[in-house]
N, C-alpha and C positions, 0 to 999 in steps of 0.2 A: 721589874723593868724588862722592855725587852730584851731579846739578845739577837746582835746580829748573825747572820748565818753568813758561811764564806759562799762563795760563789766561781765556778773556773778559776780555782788552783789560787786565787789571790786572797789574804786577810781583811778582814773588814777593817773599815774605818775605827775605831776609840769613839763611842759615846765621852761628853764630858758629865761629870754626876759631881755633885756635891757630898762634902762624908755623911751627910745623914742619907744618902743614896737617892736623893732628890735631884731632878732635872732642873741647871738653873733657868728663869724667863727670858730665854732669848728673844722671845718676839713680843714680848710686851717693854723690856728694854729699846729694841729697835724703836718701835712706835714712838716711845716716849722720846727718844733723839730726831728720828725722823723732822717729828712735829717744835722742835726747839732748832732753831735756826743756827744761836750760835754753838754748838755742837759738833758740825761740820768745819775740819780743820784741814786742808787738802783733800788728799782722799780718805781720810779718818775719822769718826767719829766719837767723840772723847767726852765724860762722864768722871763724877768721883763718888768710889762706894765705900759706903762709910759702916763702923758699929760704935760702939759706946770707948771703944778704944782707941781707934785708929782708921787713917784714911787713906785711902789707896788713890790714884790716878790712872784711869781705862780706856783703853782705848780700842774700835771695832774697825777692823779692815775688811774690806769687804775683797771675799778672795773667788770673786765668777760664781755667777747662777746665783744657787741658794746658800750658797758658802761665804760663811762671815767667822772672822778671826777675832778672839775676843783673846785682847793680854793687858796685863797691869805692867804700867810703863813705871820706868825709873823718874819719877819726876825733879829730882835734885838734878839728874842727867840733862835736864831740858830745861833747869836755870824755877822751876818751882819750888819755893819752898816748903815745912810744912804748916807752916804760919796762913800761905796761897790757901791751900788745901783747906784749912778748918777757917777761914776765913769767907771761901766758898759755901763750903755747907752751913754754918750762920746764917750768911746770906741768903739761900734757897727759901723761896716761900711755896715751895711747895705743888713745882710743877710737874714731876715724875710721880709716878703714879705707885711706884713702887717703895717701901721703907729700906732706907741707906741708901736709896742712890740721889744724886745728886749734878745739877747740873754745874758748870766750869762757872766762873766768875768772867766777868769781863776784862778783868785783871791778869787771869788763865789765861784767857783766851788771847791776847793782846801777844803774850809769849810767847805761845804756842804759832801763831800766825805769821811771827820771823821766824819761825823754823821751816813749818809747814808750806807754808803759801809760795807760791814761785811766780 
């Protein structure tokens, strides 16, 4: 991987890596919300990434320019349960391009939208 080099006296920014030292697919993530409509939730864009265990709820803020903030929200905090969540991923036929992620349910989304929306 590379490494960043500091530059007039300042620290570089933290790559984010995965512990197998893999870069995760930020930009095939994007694309795949981009292009799914209901995914945009205010200014957020919200996902569920799943593995044979357990489902997260994610969400991408977009922070100026080329800077996008990717964090796993508390979804019990936003009234989700985790019942929503594997509920969703069942549902998914299959539109992300990527394995384990997954788009929101209409049911998510419907949640998410009294929060979100103004």
């Amino acid at each position: 991987m590379p490494k960043a080099k500091q530059v007039s006296g300042m620290q570089p920014l933290p790559r984010y890596v995965m512990p197998d030292e893999s870069e995760p697919e930020y930009n095939i993530i994007l694309d795949d919300l981009y292009n799914h409509r209901h995914s945009l939730i205010g200014s957020s864009y919200f996902y569920i990434k799943s593995d044979k265990d357990d489902c997260a709820l994610c969400r991408i803020i977009h922070g100026g320019g080329k800077i996008y903030f990717h964090e796993v929200v508390d979804h019990a905090r936003h009234g989700i349960s985790d019942e929503d969540l594997e509920l969703s991923v069942k549902s998914d036929t299959g539109v992300f391009s990527l394995p384990g992620h997954h788009p929101i349910s209409p049911h998510v989304e419907q949640k998410l939208r009294v929060i979100y929306d103004i």
